[in-house]
C-alpha positions as a Markdown table, in Angstrom:
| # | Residue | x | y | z |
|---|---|---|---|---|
| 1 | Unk | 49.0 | 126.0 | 35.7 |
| 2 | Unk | 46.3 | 123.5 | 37.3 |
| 3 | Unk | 43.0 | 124.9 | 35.9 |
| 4 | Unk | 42.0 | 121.8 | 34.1 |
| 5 | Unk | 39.0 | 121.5 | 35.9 |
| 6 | Unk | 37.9 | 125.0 | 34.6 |
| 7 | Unk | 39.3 | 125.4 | 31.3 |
| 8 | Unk | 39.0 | 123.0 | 28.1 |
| 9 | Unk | 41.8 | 121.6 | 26.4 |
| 10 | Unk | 42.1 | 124.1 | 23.9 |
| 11 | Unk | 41.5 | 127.3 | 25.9 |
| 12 | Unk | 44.5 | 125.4 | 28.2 |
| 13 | Unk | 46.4 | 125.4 | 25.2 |
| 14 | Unk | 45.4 | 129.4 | 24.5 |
| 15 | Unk | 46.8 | 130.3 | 27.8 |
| 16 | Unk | 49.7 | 128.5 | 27.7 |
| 17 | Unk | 50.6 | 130.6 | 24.3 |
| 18 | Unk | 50.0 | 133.5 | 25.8 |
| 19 | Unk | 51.7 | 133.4 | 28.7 |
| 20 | Unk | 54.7 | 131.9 | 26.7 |
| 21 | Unk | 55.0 | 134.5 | 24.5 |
| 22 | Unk | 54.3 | 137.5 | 27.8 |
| 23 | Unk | 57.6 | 135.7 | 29.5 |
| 24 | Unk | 59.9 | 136.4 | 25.9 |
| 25 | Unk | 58.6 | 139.4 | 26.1 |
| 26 | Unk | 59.5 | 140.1 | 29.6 |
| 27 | Unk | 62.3 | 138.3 | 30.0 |
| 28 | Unk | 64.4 | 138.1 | 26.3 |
| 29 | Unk | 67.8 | 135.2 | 26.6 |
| 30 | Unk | 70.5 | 137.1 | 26.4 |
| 31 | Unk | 72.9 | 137.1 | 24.0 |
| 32 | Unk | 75.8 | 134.8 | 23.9 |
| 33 | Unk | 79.3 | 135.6 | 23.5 |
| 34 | Unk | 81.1 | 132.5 | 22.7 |
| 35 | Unk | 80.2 | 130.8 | 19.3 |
| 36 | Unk | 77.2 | 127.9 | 20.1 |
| 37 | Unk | 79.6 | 124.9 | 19.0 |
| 38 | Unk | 82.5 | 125.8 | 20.5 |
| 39 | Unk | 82.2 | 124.9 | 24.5 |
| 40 | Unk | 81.4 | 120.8 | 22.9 |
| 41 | Unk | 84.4 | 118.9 | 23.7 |
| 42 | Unk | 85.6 | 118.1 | 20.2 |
| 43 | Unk | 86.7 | 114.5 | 18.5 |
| 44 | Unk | 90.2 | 114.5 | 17.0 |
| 45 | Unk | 90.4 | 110.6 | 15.7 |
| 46 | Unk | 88.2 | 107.8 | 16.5 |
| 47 | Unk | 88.4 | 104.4 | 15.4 |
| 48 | Unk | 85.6 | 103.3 | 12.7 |
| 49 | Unk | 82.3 | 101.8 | 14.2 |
| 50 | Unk | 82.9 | 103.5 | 17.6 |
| 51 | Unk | 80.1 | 106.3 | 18.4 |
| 52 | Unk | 81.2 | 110.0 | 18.2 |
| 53 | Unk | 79.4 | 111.3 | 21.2 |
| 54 | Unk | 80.2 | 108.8 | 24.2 |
């Protein structure tokens, strides 16, 4: 989208909107089928002070 010479910063903004909300239209995410936590590789005991996700 390089049309900043010819549009303003808002109607920029308008287009991108719009074109955003074509693409859901026209292309929806599909629908998972696994839970959305479960692929995360989980912690079972960490020592105190150390970071969870490492």
């Amino acid at each position: 989208m390089a049309n900043t010479a010819t549009l303003s910063k808002e109607d920029r903004k308008k287009a991108k909107r719009a074109s955003r909300k074509k693409r859901k239209v026209e292309h929806p995410l599909k629908p998972r089928d696994y839970a959305r936590g479960s692929k995360k590789s989980k912690v079972k005991k960490m020592a105190r002070g150390q970071s969870k996700r490492g």
